[in-house]
C-alpha positions in Angstrom: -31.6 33.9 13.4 -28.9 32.1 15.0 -25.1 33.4 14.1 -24.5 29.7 12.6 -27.9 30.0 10.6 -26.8 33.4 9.2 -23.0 31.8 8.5 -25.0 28.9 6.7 -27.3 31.5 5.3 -24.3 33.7 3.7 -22.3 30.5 2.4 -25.2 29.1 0.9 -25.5 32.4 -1.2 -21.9 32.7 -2.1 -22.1 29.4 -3.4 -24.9 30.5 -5.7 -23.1 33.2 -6.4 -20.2 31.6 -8.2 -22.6 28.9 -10.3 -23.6 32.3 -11.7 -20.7 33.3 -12.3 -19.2 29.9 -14.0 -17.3 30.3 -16.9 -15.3 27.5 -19.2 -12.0 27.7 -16.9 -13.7 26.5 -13.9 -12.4 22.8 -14.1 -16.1 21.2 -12.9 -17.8 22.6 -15.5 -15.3 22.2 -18.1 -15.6 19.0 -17.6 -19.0 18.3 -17.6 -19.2 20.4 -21.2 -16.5 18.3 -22.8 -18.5 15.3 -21.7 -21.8 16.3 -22.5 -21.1 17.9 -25.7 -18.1 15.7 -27.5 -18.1 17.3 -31.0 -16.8 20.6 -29.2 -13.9 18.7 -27.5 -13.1 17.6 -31.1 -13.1 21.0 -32.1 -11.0 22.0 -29.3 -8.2 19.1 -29.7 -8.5 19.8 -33.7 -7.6 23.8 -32.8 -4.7 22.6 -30.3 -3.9 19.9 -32.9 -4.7 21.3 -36.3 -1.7 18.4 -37.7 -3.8 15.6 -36.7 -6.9 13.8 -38.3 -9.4 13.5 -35.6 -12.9 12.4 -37.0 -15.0 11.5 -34.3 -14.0 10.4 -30.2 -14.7 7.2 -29.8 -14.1 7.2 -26.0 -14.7 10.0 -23.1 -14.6 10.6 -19.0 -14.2 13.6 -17.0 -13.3 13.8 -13.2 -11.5 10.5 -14.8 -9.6 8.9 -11.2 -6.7 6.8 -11.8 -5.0 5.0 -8.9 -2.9 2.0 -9.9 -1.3 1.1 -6.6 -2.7 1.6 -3.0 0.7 3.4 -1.9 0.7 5.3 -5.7 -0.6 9.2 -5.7 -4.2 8.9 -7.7 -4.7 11.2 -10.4 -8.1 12.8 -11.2 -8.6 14.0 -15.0 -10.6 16.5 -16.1 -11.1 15.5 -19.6 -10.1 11.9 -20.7 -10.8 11.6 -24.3 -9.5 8.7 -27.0 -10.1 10.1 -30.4 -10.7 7.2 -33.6 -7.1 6.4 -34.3 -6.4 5.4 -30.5 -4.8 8.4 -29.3 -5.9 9.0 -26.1 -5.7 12.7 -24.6 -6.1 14.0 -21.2 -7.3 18.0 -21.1 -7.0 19.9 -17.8 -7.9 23.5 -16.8 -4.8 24.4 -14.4 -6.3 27.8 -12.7 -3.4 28.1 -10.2 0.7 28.2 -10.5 1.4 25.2 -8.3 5.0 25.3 -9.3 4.8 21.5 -10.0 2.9 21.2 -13.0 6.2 19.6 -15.4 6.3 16.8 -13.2 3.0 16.9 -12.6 2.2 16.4 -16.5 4.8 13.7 -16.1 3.3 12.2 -13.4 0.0 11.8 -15.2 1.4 10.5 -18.3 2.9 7.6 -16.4 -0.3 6.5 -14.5 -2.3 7.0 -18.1 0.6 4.7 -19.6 -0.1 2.5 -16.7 -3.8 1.8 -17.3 -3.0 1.6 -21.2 -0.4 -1.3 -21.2 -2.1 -4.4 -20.1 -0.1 -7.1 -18.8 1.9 -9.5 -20.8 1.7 -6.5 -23.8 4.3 -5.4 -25.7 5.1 -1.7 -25.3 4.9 -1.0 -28.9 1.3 -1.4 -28.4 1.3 1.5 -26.2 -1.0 4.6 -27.2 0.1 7.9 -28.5 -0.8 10.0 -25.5 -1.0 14.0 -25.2 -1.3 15.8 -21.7 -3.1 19.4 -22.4 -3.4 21.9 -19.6 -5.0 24.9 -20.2 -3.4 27.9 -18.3 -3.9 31.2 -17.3 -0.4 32.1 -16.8 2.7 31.4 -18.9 4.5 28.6 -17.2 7.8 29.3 -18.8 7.9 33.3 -19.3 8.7 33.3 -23.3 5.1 35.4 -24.2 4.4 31.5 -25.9 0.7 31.0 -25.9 2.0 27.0 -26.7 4.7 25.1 -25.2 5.0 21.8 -26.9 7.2 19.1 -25.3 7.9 15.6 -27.6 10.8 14.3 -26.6 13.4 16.1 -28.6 17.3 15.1 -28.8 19.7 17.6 -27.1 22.1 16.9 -29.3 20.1 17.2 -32.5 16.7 19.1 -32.2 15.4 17.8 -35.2 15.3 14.2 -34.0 12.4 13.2 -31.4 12.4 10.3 -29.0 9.3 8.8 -31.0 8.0 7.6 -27.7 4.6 9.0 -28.2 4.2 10.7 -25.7 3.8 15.0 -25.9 2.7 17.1 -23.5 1.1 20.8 -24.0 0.9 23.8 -22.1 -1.2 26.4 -23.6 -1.1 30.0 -22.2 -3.9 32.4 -22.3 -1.8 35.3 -21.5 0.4 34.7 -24.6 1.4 38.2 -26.2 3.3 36.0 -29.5 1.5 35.6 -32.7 2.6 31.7 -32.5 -0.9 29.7 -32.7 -4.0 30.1 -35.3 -6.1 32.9 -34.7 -9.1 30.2 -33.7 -6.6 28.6 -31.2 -6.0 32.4 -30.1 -10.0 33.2 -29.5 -10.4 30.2 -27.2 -7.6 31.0 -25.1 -8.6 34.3 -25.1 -12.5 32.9 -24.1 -10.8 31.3 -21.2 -9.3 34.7 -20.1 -12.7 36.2 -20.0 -12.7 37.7 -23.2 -15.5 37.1 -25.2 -15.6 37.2 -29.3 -17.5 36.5 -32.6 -15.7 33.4 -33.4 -17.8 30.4 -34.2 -16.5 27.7 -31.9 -16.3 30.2 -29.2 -19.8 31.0 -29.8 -20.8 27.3 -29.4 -18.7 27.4 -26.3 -21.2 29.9 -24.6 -24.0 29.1 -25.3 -23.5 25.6 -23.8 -22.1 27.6 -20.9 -25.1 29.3 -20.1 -27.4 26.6 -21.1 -25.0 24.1 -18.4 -26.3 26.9 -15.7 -29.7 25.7 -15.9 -28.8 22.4 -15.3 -29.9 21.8 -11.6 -28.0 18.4 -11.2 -24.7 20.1 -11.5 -25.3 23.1 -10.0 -26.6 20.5 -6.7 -23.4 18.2 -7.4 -21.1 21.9 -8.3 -22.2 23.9 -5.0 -21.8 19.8 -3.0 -18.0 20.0 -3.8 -17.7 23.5 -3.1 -19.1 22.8 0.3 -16.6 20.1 0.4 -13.8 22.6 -0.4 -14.9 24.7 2.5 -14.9 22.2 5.1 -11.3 21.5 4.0 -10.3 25.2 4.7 -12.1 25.4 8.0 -10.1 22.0 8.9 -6.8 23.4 8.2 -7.9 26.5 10.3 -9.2 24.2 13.1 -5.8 21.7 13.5 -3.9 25.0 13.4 -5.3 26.8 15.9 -5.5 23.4 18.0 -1.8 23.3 17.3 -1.8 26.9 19.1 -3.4 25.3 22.3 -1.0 22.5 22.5 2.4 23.8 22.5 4.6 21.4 21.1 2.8 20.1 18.7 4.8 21.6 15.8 3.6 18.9 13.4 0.1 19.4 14.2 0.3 23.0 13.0 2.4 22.3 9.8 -0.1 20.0 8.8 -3.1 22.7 9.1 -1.1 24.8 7.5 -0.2 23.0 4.4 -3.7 21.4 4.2 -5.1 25.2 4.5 -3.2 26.5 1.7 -4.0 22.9 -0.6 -7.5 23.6 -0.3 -7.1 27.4 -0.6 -6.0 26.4 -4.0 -7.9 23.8 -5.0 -10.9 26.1 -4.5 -9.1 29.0 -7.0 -7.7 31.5 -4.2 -5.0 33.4 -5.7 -1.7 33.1 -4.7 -1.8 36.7 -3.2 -4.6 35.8 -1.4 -3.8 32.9 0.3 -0.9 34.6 1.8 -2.5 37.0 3.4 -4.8 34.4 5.4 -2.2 32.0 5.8 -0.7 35.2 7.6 -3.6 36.2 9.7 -3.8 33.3 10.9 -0.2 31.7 11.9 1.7 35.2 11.7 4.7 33.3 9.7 7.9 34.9 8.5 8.1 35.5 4.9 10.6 32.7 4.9 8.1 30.2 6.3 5.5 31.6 4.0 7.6 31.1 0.9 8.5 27.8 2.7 4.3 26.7 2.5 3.9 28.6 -0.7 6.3 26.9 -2.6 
């Protein structure tokens, strides 16, 4: 066997490898479920929600791409869901602490507000919206498993904008007793942990049924694939950078595409220094620098 055979051989079985391994925060199948199965995303947005009267969605995508304007950054959803009263919802497993992902929840509920509000219409037609990432880290370091964000008035707390518009960060490392214990099981599911609750229950069972499913496990081990070739690129214009002296733009750009795809394929943070490292021997400063 040749030695690219036997790379091909040992990628092709890592790849298998993590569609065994799948669980509910990886963002592909997430997806998928939530499209498949739409009675448990109304059970999920009912547990984030519990204020709201959600009777049935009317309207679902997932891997939803919206891209207004040719110059515009597109915006791929995981779950795009628009319950019976015309709220719409986007729902989005965020694995990784880009250190962006305020704006980036701002970002997306402008393009979604984009595609809403047809020409000529008056804004006061415009939907109520809700942004939902799922997170295994606590974005703002209060022990919160919730962080709710509607628009509130500095000056008087008790008055929101009425806009809308709110946008959720849930927390599965939350350590307050400040959501429902049902909320609390599913975040907890998406940690790894495992329990007798009902909807969690549900939640697993379609999870190991989805591994069966050899259509997304083809279309699931394609993007992966995908993924790699990304990281091997970043590698590649790097170390071409390293042969052409003086092209210091050439090796920035491998550099910041390597640690993108790093993340976009779940590498922690730790991790992707350290091969970042091996491979350009930065400072800590320019580390930090690509890191940010």
């Amino acid at each position: 066997m040749t030695s690219e055979n036997k790379t091909w051989k040992q990628n092709l079985e890592g790849l298998e490898r993590s569609w065994e391994s799948i669980g509910i925060s990886n963002d592909f199948l997430f997806g998928k479920l939530m499209r498949k199965h739409p009675g448990l995303c109304q059970k999920l947005l009912q547990r984030i929600l519990p204020e709201l009267e959600i009777d049935h969605i009317e309207v679902m995508e997932t891997q939803k791409s919206i891209d207004e304007d040719i110059d515009a950054r597109s915006v791929r959803l995981d779950a795009y869901v628009k319950d019976d009263s015309e709220r719409v919802y986007s729902i989005e497993m965020q694995m990784t602490d880009t250190k962006e992902l305020p704006k980036r929840s701002r970002y997306y509920s402008a393009m979604i507000d984009l595609q809403l509000l047809d020409k000529g219409m008056r804004y006061r037609y415009l939907n109520d919206s809700y942004i939902i990432f799922i997170c295994p880290f606590d974005l703002y370091g209060k022990g919160r498993h919730m962080y709710t964000f509607d628009g509130r008035c500095k000056e008087d707390p008790g008055l929101t904008i009425g806009d809308g518009a709110t946008r959720i960060f849930l927390n599965t490392k939350g350590t307050m007793e400040d959501v429902s214990a049902s909320l609390r099981a599913f975040l907890d599911y998406v940690d790894g942990r495992l329990s007798d609750d009902s909807f969690v229950q549900e939640l697993e069972e379609a999870v190991d049924e989805a591994k069966k499913n050899r259509e997304w496990r083809h279309e699931f081990m394609t993007l992966m694939l995908r993924d790699q070739e990304n990281i091997e690129k970043g590698i590649e214009l790097g170390r071409t950078e390293g042969r052409m002296e003086g092209r210091a733009e050439e090796r920035q750009e491998g550099i910041r595409l390597m640690v993108s795809a790093l993340r976009d394929f779940g590498i922690p943070k730790e991790e992707i220094r350290k091969k970042i490292q091996e491979k350009y021997q930065l400072t800590e400063q320019e580390l930090e620098e690509y890191l940010k």
